[in-house]
C-alpha positions in Angstrom: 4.0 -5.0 24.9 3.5 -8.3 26.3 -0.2 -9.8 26.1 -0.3 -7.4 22.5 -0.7 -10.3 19.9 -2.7 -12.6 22.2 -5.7 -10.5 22.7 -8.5 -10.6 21.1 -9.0 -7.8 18.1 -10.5 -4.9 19.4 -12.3 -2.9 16.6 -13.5 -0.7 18.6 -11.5 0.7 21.6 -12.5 4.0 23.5 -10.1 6.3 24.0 -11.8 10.0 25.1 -14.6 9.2 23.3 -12.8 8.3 20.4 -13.0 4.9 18.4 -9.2 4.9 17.4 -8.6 2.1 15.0 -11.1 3.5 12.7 -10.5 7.1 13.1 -6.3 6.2 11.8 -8.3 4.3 8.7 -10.5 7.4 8.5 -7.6 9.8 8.4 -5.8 7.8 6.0 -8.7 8.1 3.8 -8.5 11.9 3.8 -5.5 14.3 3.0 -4.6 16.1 6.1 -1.3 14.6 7.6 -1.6 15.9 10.9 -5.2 13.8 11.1 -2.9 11.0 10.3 -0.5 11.2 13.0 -2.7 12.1 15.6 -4.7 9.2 15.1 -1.0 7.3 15.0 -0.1 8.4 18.1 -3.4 7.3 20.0 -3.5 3.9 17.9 -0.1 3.4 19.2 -0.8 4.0 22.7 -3.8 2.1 23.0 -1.8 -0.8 21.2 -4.2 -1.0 18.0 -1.8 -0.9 15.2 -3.1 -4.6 13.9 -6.9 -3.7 14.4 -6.0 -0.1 12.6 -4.0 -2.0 9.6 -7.0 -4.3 8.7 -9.1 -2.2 8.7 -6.8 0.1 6.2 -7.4 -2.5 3.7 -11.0 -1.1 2.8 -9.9 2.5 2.4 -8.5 4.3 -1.5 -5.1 4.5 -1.6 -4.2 8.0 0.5 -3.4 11.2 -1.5 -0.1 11.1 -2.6 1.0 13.9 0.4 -0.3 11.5 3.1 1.7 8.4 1.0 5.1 10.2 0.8 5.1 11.4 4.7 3.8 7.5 5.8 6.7 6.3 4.1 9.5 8.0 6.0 7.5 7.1 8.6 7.6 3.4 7.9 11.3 3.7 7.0 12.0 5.0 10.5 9.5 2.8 12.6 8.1 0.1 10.3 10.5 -2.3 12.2 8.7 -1.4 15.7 5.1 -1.4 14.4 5.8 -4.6 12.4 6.3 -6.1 15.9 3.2 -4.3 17.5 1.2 -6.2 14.8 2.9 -9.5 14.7 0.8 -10.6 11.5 2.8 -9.4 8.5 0.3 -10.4 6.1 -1.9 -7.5 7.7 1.4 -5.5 7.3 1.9 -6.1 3.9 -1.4 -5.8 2.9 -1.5 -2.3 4.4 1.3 -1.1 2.8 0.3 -1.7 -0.8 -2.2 0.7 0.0 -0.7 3.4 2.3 2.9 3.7 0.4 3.6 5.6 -3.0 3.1 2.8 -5.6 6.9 1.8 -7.2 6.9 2.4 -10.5 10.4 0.7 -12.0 11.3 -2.7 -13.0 13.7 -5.6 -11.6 15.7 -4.7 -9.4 18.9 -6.6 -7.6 17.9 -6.3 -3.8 20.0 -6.6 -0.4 18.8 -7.4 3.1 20.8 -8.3 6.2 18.6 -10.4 8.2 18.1 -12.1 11.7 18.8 -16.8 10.2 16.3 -17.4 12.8 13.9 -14.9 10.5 15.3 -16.4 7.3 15.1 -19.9 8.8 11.5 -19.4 9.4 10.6 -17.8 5.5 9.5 -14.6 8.1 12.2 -11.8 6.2 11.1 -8.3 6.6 10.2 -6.0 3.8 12.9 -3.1 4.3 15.5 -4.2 1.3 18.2 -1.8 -0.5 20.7 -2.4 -3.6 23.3 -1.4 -1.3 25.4 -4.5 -0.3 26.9 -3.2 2.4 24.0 -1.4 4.2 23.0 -4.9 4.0 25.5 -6.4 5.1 25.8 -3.9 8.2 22.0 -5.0 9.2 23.4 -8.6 8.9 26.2 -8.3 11.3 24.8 -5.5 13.7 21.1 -5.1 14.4 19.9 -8.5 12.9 23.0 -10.7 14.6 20.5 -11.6 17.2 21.0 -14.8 19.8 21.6 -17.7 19.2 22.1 -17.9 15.2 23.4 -14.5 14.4 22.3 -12.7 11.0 22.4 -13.2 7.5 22.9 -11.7 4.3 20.2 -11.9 1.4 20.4 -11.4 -2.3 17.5 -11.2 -4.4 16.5 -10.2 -8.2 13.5 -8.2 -7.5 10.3 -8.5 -10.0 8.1 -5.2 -10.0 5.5 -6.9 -8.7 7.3 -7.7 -5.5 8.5 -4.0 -4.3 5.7 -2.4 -2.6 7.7 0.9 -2.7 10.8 2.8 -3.6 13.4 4.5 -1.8 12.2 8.3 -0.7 14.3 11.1 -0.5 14.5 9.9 3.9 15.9 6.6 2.9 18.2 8.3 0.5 19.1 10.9 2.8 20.3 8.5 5.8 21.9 6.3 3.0 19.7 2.8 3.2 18.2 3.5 -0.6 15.2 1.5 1.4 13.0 -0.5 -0.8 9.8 -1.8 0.9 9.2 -5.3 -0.6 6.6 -7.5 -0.5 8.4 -11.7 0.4 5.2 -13.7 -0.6 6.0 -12.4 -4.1 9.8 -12.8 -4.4 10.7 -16.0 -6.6 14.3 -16.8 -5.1 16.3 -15.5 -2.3 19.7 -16.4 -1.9 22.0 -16.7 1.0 25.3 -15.1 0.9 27.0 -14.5 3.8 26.5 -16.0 7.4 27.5 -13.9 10.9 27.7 -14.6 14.0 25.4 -13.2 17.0 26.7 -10.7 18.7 
């Protein structure tokens, strides 16, 4: 992964004769899944996800089959791909388009979270109303070296959550709302950890 964020963007990469970053746009634009993750697994590969997400910003939203099976993937690898792209504006952006549109109203939000994340306004988009799924995130994964993790609290306006939880999400208990930060109007703080 390393050299990843410091090259320039590559629009156009050939892979096989292929021009990958456009052909995961183009597939997204359609409604044949298996399109989709073909073109996934080559943008992935060829280390294109930011160049792919940018350019997913000038497609329609996906057909509602496409939307549903992006979001359980995003709930299993969003974390990973986030980190391939390292420009979550072109993350977030993306995923107003790609992921079923929520629907509901405000909602009371949790997120365990790396303080050096928090500490740097940089807190990721998977949140749940399930305290203690938070809190796990908080003391487990996100308890990263040297500050340890965090636990969030937020009252979520409509306009902020991106999407909600799918039956995945449910199903491995995280009730995973996808949420967008630069439109939350207050996070909270409420419980430090240490790193472990």
């Amino acid at each position: 992964m390393a050299g990843v964020h410091n090259r320039p963007s590559l629009f156009v990469e050939d892979l096989g004769g292929m021009v990958v970053a456009q052909e995961l746009a183009k597939a997204f634009g359609g409604d044949d899944w298996e399109a989709v993750k073909a073109a996934m697994g080559l943008v992935e590969a060829a280390g294109l996800w930011r160049d792919a997400l940018l350019l997913v910003r000038d497609i329609r939203r996906p057909c509602p089959a496409v939307a549903r099976a992006f979001h359980s993937v995003w709930i299993e690898r969003g974390h990973r791909i986030r980190e391939h792209v390292g420009d979550d504006v072109a993350v977030l952006d993306a995923l107003h388009i790609l992921l079923p549109p929520y629907e509901g109203g405000t909602v009371t939000l949790y997120r365990g979270e790396s303080f050096e994340r928090w500490n740097a306004k940089r807190c990721g988009s998977a949140w749940t109303t399930r305290e203690e799924v938070a809190r796990m995130f908080a003391r487990g994964l996100n308890a990263v070296k040297p500050d340890g993790g965090i636990l969030l609290v937020t009252e979520a306006l409509s306009g902020a959550i991106i999407a909600a939880p799918n039956e995945h999400s449910i199903y491995l208990g995280e009730y995973e709302y996808v949420v967008d930060r630069r439109n939350l109007t207050a996070v909270h703080p409420l419980e430090r950890f240490p790193a472990i």
